[in-house]
C-alpha positions as CSV (number, residue, x, y, z in Angstrom):
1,X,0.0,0.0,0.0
2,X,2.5,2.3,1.3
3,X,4.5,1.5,-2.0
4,X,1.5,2.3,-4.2
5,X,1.2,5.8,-2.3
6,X,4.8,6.2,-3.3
7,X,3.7,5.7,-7.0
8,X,1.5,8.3,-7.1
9,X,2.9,10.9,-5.0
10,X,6.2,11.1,-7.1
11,X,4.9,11.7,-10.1
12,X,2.9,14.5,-8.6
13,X,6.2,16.3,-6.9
14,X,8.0,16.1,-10.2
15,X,5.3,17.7,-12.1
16,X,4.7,20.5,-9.5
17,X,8.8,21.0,-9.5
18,X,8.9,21.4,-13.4
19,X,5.9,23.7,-13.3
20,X,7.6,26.2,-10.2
21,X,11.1,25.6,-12.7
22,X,9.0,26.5,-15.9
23,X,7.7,29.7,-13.3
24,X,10.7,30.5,-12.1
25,X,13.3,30.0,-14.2
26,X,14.3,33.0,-16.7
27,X,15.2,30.1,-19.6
28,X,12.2,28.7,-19.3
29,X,10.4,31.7,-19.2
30,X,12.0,33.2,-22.3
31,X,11.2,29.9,-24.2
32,X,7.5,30.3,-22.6
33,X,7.7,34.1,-23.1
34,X,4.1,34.3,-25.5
35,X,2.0,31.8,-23.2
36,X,3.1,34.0,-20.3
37,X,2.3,36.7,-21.7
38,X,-1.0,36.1,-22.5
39,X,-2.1,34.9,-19.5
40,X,-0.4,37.8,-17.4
41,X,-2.7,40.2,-20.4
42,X,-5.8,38.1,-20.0
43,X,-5.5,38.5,-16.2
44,X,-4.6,41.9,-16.5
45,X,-7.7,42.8,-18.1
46,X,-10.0,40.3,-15.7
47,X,-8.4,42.3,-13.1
48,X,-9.4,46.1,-15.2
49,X,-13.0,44.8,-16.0
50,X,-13.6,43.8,-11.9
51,X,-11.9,46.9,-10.9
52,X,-14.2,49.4,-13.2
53,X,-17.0,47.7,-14.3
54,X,-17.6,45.3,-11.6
55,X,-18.2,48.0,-9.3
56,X,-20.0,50.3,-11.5
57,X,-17.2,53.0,-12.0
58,X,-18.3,55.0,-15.2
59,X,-16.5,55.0,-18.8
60,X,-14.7,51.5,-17.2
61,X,-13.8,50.7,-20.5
62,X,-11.0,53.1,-21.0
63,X,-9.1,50.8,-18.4
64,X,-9.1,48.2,-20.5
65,X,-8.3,49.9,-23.6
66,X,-5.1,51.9,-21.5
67,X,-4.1,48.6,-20.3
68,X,-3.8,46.6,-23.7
69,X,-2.5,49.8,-24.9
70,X,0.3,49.8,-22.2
71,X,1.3,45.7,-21.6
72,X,-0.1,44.5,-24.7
73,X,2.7,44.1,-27.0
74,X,5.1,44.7,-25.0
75,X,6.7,41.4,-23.3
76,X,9.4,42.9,-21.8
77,X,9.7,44.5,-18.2
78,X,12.1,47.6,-19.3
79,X,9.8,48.2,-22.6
80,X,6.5,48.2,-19.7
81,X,7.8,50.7,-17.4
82,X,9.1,52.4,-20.6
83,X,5.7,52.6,-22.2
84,X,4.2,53.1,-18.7
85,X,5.7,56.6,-18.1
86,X,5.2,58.0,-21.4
87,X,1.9,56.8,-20.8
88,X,1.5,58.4,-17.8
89,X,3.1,61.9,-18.9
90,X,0.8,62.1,-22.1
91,X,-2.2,60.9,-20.5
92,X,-2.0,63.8,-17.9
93,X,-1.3,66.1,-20.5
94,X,-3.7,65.2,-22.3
95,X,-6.1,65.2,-20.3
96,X,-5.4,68.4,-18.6
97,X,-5.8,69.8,-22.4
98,X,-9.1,68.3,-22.5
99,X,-10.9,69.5,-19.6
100,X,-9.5,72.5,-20.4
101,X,-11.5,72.8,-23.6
102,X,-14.6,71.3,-21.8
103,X,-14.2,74.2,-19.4
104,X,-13.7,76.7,-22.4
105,X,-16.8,75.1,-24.6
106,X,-19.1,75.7,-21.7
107,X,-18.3,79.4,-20.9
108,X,-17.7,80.5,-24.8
109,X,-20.4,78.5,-26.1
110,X,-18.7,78.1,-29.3
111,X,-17.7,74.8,-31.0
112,X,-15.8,76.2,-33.9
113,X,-13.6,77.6,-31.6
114,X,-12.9,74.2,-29.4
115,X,-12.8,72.5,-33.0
116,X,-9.9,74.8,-34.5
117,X,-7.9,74.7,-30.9
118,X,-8.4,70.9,-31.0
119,X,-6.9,71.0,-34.5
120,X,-4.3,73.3,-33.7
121,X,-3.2,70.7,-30.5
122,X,-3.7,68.0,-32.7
123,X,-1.0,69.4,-35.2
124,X,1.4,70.7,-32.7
125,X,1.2,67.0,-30.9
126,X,2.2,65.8,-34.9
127,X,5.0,67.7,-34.6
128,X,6.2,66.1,-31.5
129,X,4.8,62.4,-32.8
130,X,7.5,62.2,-34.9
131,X,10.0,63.0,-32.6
132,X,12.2,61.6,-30.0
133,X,8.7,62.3,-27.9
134,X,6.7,60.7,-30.1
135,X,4.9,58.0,-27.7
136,X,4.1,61.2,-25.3
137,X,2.7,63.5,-28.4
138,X,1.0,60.7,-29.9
139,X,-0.8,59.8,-26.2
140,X,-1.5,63.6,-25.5
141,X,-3.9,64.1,-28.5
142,X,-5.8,60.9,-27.9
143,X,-6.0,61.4,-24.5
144,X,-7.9,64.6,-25.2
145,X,-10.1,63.4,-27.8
146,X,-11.2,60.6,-25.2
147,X,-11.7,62.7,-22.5
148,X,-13.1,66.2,-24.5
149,X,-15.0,64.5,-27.5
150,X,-15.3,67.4,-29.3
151,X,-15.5,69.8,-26.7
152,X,-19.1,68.5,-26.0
153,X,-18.3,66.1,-23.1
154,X,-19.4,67.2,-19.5
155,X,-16.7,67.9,-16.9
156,X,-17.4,65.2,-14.8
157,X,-17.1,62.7,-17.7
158,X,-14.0,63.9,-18.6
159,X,-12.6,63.3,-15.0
160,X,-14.2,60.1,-15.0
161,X,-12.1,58.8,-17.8
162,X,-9.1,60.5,-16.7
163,X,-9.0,58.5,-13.9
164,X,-10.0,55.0,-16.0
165,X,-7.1,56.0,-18.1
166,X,-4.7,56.2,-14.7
167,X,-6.8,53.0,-13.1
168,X,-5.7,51.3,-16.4
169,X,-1.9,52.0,-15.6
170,X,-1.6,50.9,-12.5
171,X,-3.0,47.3,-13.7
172,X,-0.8,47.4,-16.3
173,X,2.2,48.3,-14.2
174,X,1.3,46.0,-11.5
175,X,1.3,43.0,-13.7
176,X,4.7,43.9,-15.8
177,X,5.9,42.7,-11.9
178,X,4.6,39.5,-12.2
179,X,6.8,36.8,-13.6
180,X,8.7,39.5,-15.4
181,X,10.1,39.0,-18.5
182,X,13.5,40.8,-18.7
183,X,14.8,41.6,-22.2
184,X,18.2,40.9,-20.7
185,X,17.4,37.3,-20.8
186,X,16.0,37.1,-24.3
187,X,19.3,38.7,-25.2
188,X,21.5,36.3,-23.5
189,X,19.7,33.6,-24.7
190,X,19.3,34.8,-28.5
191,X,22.8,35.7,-28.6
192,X,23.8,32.4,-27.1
193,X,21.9,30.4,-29.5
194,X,23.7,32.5,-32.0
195,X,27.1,31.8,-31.3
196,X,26.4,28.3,-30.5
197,X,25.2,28.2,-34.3
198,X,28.6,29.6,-35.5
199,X,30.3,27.0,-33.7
200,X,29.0,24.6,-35.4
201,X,28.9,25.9,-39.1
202,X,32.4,27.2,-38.8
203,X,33.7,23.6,-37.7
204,X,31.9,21.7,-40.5
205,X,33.0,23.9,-42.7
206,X,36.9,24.0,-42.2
207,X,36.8,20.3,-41.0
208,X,36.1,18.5,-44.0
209,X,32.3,18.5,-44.3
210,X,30.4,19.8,-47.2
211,X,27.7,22.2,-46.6
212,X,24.9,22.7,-49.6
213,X,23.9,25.8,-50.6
214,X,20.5,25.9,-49.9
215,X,21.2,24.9,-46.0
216,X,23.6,27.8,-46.3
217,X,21.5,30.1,-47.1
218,X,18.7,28.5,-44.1
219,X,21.0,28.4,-41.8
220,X,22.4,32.1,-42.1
221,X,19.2,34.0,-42.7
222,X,18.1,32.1,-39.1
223,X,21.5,33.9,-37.4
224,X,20.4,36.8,-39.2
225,X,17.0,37.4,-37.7
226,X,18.2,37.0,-34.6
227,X,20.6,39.1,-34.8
228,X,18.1,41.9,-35.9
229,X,16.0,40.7,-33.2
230,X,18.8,41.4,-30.8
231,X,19.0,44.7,-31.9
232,X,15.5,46.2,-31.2
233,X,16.1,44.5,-27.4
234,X,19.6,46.5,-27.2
235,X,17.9,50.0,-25.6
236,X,15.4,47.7,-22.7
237,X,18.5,45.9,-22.2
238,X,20.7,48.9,-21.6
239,X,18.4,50.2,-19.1
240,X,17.6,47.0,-17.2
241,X,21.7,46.5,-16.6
242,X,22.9,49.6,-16.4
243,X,25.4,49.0,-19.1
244,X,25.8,51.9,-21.8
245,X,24.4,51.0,-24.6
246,X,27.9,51.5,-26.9
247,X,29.2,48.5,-25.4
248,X,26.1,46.7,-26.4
249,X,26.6,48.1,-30.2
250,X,30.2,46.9,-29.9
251,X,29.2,43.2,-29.1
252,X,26.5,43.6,-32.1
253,X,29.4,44.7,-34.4
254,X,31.5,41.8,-33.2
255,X,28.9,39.4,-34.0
256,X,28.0,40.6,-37.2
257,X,31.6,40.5,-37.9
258,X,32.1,37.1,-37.1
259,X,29.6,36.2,-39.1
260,X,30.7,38.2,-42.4
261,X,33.3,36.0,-41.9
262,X,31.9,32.8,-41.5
263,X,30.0,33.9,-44.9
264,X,32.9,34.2,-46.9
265,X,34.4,31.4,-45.7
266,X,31.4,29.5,-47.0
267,X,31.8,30.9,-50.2
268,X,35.4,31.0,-51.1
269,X,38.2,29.2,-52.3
270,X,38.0,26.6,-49.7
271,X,34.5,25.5,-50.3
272,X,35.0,25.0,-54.4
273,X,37.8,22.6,-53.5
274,X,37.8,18.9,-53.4
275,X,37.4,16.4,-50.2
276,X,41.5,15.6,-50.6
277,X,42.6,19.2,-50.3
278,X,40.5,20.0,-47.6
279,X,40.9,17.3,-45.8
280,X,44.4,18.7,-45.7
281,X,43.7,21.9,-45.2
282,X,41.7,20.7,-41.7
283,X,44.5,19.0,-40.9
284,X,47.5,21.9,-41.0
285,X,44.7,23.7,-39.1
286,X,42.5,21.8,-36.9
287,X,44.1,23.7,-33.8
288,X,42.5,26.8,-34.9
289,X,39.2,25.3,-35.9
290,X,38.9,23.5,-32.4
291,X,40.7,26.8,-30.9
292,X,37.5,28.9,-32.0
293,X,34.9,26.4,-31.7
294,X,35.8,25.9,-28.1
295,X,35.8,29.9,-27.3
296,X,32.4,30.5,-29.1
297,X,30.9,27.4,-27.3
298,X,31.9,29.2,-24.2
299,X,30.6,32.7,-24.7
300,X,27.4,30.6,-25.6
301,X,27.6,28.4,-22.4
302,X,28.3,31.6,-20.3
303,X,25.6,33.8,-21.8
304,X,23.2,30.6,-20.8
305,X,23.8,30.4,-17.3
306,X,25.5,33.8,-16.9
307,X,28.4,32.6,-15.1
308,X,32.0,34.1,-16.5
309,X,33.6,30.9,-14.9
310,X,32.5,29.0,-18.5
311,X,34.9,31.2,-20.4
312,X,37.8,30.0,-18.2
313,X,40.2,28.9,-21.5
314,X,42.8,30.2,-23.3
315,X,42.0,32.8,-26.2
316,X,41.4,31.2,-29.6
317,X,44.2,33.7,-31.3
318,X,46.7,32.9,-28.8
319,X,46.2,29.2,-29.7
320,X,46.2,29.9,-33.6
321,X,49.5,32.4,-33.4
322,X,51.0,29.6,-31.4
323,X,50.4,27.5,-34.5
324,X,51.5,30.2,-37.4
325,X,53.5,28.1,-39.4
326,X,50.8,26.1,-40.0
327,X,50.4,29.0,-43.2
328,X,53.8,28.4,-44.4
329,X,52.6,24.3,-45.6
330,X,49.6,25.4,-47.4
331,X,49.3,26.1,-50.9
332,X,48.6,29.8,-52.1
333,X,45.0,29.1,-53.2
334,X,44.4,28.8,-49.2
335,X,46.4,31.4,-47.7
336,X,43.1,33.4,-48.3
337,X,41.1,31.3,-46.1
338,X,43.9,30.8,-43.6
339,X,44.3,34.7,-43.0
340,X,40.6,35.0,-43.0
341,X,40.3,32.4,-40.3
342,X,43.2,34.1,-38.7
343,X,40.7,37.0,-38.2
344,X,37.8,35.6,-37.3
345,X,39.6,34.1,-34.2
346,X,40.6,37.6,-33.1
347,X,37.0,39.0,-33.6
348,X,35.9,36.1,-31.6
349,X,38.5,37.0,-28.4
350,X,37.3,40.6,-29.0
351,X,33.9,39.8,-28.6
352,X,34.9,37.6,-25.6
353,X,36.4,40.5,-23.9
354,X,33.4,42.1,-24.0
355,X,31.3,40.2,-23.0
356,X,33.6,39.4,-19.9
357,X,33.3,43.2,-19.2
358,X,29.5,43.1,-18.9
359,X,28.8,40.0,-17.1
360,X,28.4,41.3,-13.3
361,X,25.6,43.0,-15.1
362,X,23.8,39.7,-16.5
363,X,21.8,38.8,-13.6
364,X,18.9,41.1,-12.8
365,X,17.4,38.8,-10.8
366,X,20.4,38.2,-8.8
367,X,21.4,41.8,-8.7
368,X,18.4,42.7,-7.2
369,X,18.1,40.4,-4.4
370,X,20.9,42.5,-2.0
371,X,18.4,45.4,-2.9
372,X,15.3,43.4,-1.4
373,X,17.6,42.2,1.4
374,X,18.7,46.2,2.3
């Protein structure tokens, strides 16, 4: 009996472990990152609808539609209090603007003259829209045609969705807390799957093994949106580690870099020869190969569990000067390749050093803890 309890409570315990790892865990929440989302948006706005229309607060709707506007297609934490602020600063504006004209259109008495200074805020928030304050100008001439209509709202409508609109935040910023999904992270882990990628093509390449054309061009454009990906997370990650964001441009040059490379390598000399010659060729230079394969594998294991100790080994250009004359045995057809494979190694230590410089800043989490602690 008591081993037939045993049975059934294990299985139990190891599905409630997996499911507080899958909660916990900032991997597994970067490769759960649109189911979490959705649920924290879906119980965002459950939480909006009780706290406006389930108690009868007027115009309740403008909660929801500030809230999706805020947290809805932004995953990340940084991008949420981001958005959250400008929010904030445009829908006080805004709104401010608004009553304003409600106040003006009941002592004038004259909608042509709300309509033309609603135009003329309109335009001058256009200006501003296209700015570096565009979110803010954008936010402060919707705000005022939600709470001003066209000048024909009552005062105490306007207030009430002023304070939807405010209501609406709040939610929005409360819930950007829960389970939060740190663009750091996604960086990390994109990047890492990135280099771990250009470990791999760049040893099959100068070991021997034929790559076609077609999974070339798969396997690059795959880097490549990720790469572009890891751009647009570059400013939230800035700001979540405190780390200026030049250094961050400096590791996406790097990487980009490395991968030109690894692109003309695919495409040069090398590649058009036979099996023979490059199996020779892998052979005056398999140091090197295995030298930059082990440092991008690495970067890539550090990144993933953002501990510098995984970079702990010597440099791949140290290893490939210490094997120079490997140049001297190969024919001249090759010397391209050779140089170019000299260079890649170096970009790679670059790009190793950089990354060592920002690593105390990797673990937000972490980081934060001594601040909860104080």
């Amino acid at each position: 009996m008591a081993s037939a309890d045993s049975r059934t409570v294990i299985p139990r315990r190891s599905a409630f472990s997996r499911m507080v790892r899958a909660v916990t865990s900032p991997y597994y929440r970067y490769r759960h990152a649109k189911v979490l989302h959705s649920l924290r948006v879906g119980l965002a706005m459950l939480v909006s609808i009780l706290a406006t229309t389930g108690i009868d607060i007027p115009h309740g709707i403008w909660s929801s539609v500030t809230l999706l506007v805020v947290i809805g297609g932004l995953q990340h934490h940084g991008n949420i209090r981001k958005k959250a602020a400008e929010r904030a600063a445009g829908t006080l504006l805004g709104a401010s603007i608004g009553l304003t004209l409600i106040v003006l259109q009941n002592l004038t008495d004259s909608p042509p003259l709300t309509y033309v200074l609603m135009s003329i805020v309109a335009g001058i928030c256009a200006w501003f829209a296209i700015g570096s304050s565009g979110y803010i100008g954008l936010l402060t001439a919707i705000t005022m045609c939600i709470v001003a209509g066209h000048g024909d709202n009552q005062i105490d409508v306007g207030l009430w969705r002023t304070a939807n609109v405010l209501i609406g935040i709040v939610i929005a910023l409360a819930f950007s807390f829960a389970l939060p999904l740190h663009a750091t992270y996604s960086w990390r882990y994109g990047l890492a799957m990135n280099l771990r990628e250009c470990a791999r093509i760049y040893t099959r390449l100068l070991e021997g093994e034929m790559i076609s054309e077609e999974e070339q061009v798969r396997r690059f454009l795959a880097i490549n949106k990720r790469l572009v990906q890891l751009r647009s997370l570059m400013p939230s990650v800035a700001k979540e580690i405190e780390v200026p964001q030049s250094k961050l441009e400096e590791i996406q040059r790097l990487h980009r870099s490395v991968l030109s490379s690894l692109e003309l390598l695919a495409t040069g000399p090398l590649m058009q020869a036979d099996a023979t010659a490059r199996a020779a060729y892998a052979e005056q230079c398999g140091v090197e190969v295995r030298a930059v394969r082990a440092t991008l594998l690495a970067m890539a294991r550090g990144l993933r569990f953002g501990r510098a100790t995984h970079f702990g080994i010597p440099s791949a250009s140290a290893l490939a000067q210490r094997h120079g004359d490997a140049a001297l045995k190969l024919p001249p057809e090759f010397q391209g390749p050779y140089w170019l494979g000299q260079r890649l190694a170096e970009q790679v230590d670059r790009l190793r050093e950089r990354l060592l410089e920002t690593e105390p800043n990797w673990n937000i989490e972490r980081r934060a803890r001594p601040l909860l602690k104080a």
